[in-house]
C-alpha positions in Angstrom: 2.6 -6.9 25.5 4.6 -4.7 23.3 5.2 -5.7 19.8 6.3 -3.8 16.3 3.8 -4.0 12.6 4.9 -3.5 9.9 1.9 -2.3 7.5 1.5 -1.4 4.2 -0.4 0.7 1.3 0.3 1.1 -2.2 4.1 -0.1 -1.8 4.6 2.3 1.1 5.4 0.3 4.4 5.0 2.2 7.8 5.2 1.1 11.4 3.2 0.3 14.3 4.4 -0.4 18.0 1.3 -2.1 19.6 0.7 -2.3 23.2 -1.9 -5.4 23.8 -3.0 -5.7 27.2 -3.1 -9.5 28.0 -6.2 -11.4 29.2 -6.4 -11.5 32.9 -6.6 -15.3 33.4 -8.4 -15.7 36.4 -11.5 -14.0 34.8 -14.1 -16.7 34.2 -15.5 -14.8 31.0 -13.8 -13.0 27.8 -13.4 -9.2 28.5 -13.1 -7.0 25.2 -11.3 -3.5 26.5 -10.8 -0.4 23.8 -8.4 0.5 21.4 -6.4 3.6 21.4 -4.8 4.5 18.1 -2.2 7.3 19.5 -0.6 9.7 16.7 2.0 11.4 17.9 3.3 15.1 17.0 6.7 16.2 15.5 5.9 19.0 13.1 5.5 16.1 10.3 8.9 16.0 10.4 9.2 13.0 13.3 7.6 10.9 15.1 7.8 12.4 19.3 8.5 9.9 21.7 7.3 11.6 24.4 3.7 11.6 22.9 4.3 8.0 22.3 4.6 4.8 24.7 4.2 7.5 27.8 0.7 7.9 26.4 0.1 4.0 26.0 1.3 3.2 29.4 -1.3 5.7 31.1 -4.2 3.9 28.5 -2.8 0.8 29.6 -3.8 1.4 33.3 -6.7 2.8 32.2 -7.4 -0.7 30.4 -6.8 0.3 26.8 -5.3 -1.2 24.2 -3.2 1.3 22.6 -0.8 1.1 18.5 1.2 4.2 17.7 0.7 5.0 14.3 3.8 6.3 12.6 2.4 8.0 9.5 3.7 9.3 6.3 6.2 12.2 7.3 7.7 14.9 5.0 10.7 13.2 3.7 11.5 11.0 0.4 9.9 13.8 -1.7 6.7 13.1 -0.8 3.9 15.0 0.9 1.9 13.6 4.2 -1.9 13.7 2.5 -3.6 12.3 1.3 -1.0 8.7 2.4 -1.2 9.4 6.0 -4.9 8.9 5.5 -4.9 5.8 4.1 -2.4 4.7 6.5 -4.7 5.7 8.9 -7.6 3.7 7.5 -5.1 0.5 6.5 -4.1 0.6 10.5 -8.4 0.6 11.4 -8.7 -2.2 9.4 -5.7 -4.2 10.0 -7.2 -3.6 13.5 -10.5 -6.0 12.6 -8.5 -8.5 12.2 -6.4 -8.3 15.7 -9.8 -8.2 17.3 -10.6 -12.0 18.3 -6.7 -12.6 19.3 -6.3 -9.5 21.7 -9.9 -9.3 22.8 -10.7 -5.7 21.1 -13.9 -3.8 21.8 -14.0 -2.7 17.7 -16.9 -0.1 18.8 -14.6 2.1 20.9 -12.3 3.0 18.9 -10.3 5.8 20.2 -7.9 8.2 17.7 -5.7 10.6 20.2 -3.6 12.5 18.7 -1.0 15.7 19.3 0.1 19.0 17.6 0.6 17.3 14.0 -0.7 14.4 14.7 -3.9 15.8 16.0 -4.2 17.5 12.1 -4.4 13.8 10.9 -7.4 13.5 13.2 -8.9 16.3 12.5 -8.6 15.7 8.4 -9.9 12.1 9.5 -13.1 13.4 11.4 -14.2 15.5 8.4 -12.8 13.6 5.4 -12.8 9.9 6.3 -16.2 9.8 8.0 -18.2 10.9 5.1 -18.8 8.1 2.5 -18.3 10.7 -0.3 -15.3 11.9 0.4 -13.7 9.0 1.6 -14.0 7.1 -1.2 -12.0 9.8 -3.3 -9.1 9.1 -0.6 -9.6 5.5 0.0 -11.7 3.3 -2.3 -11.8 0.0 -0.3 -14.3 0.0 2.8 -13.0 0.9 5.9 -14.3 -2.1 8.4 -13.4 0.1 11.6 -14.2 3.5 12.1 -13.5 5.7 15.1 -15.7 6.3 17.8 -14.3 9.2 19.5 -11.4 11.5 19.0 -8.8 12.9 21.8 -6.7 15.8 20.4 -4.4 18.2 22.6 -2.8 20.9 21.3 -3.9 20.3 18.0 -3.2 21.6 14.2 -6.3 22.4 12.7 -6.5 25.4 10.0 -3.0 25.4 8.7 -3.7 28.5 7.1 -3.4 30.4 10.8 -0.2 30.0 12.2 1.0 26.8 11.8 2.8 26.1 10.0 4.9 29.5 9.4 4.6 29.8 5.4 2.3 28.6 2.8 5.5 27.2 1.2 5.4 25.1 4.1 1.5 24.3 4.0 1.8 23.1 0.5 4.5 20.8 1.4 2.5 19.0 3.8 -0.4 18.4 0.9 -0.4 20.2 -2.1 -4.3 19.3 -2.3 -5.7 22.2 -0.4 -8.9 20.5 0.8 -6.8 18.9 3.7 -5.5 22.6 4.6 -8.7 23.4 6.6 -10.7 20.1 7.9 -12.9 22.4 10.1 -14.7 23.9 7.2 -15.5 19.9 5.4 -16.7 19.0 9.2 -19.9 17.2 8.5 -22.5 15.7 11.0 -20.6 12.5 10.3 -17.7 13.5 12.8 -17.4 11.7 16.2 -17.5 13.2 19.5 -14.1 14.6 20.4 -11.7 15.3 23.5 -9.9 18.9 23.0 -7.1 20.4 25.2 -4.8 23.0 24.8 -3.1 26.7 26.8 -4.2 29.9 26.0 0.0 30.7 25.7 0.9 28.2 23.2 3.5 29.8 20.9 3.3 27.4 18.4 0.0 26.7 17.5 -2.8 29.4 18.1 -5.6 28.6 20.4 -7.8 29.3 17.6 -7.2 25.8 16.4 -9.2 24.3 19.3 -11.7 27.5 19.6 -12.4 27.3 15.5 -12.9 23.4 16.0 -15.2 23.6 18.5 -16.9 26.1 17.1 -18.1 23.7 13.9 -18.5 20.9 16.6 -21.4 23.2 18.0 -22.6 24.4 14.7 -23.0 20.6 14.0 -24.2 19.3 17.5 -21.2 17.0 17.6 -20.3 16.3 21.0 -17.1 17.8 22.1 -15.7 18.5 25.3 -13.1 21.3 25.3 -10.5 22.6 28.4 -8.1 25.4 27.5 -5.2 26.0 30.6 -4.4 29.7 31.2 -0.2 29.2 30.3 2.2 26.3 29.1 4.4 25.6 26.3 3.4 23.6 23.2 4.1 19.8 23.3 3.8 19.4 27.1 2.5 15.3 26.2 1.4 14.0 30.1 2.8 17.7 31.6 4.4 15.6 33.9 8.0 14.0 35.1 7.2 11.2 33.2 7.3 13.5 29.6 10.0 16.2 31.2 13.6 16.0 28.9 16.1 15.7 31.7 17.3 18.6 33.5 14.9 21.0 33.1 11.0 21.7 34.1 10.1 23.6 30.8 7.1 20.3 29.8 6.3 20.4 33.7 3.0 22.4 34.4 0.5 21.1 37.6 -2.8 22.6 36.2 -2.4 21.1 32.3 -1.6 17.8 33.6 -5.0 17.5 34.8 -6.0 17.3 30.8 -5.4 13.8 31.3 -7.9 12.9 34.7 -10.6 15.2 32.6 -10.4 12.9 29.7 -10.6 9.7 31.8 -13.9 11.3 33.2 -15.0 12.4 29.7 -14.5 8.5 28.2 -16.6 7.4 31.3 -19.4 10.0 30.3 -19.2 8.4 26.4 -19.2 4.8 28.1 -15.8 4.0 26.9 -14.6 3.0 30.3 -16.7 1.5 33.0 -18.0 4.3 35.6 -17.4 2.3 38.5 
């Protein structure tokens, strides 16, 4: 069931399109299934489709709830931290109270996100989990929190690569402690799902290899798979995600990313093993 939201923080109103799976009515007894909250790339200039409902329909036949979060983006003068944050955790809670109605399993929360949006996580997993900090972000309690993290192709360090210029970096947050989420990574993180290729032009490969790196340091769980070629933004890597008339998002091996991460939620006990 596919419906748009309408939230707001501080004055600032941003959008949700939620995909609730309905009950199955010939189940004798209430079944709770997860929640993906998907954050789609777009160089925090736009929201990318293609990392949008394509990803909700695949949770949806996984038996995932899924929302796209359309967060603060760099337009209207104003930068995209610290609001997207507290976007993020108005969305979590907002969440709490669709629970009952849509028959939401509140303790597997999923946050998947791409390119861009995968920076949101990543600021999320080192800011927003840590009572301290989070507090100097977002004073009211956040009712919901994440259990796990999905993140392909992501922007981590924005310092190495992406994005081109520092000009450009300070756009996105003047604040510089959202600049490098890897280094205010605490034990409070949650276990994460990382993808990327070795060849992506756009963002380095670093970004997943310095992530996973402080994962280890911290004995966070993480699971990482890096492909040997592909472009950046490939979403699904298949037909479903490929702009018409040409193959360039269309790559075999990387669109196995999304089996590997079915089998990883199964190992977390997100999704039933059998």
């Amino acid at each position: 069931m596919f419906q748009k939201k309408t939230l707001n923080y501080q004055d600032n109103n941003f959008d949700l399109d939620t995909y609730f799976l309905d009950p199955i009515s010939d189940f004798d007894q209430e079944i709770k299934d997860p929640l993906a909250i998907i954050i789609p790339g777009g160089a925090f200039k736009f929201h990318s489709d293609r990392e949008a409902q394509p990803i909700a329909m695949n949770f949806a036949a996984a038996g995932v709830h899924s929302v796209v979060f359309h967060y603060q983006l760099l337009k209207d003068d104003k930068s995209v931290f610290p609001l997207a944050l507290q976007e993020l955790a108005t969305t979590l809670n907002w969440i709490k109270t669709q629970a009952s109605s849509h028959q939401i399993d509140l303790d597997k929360i999923l946050l998947v996100g791409f390119s861009a949006g995968g920076n949101i996580i990543a600021n999320f997993n080192s800011l927003m989990t840590n009572k301290d900090t989070q507090r100097k972000i977002f004073p009211d309690d956040i009712e919901v929190m994440p259990y796990a993290n999905i993140m392909g192709y992501s922007v981590v360090d924005m310092t190495i690569g992406w994005p081109p210029t520092m000009d450009d970096v300070k756009k996105i947050s003047p604040d510089d402690k959202f600049w490098k989420p890897e280094e205010s990574l605490t034990e409070s993180g949650r276990p994460t799902f990382m993808w990327q290729t070795i060849t992506d032009q756009t963002v380095p490969v670093k970004n997943s290899l310095l992530y996973a790196n402080k994962m280890e340091e911290l004995n966070i769980p993480f699971e990482l798979h890096l492909f040997s070629s592909g472009p950046h933004g490939m979403s699904l890597a298949t037909y479903q995600v490929q702009k018409p008339g040409g193959d360039h998002y269309l790559n075999h091996q990387a669109s196995k990313w999304w089996e590997l991460c079915l089998n990883w939620l199964k190992q977390i006990n997100v999704l039933p093993t059998n």
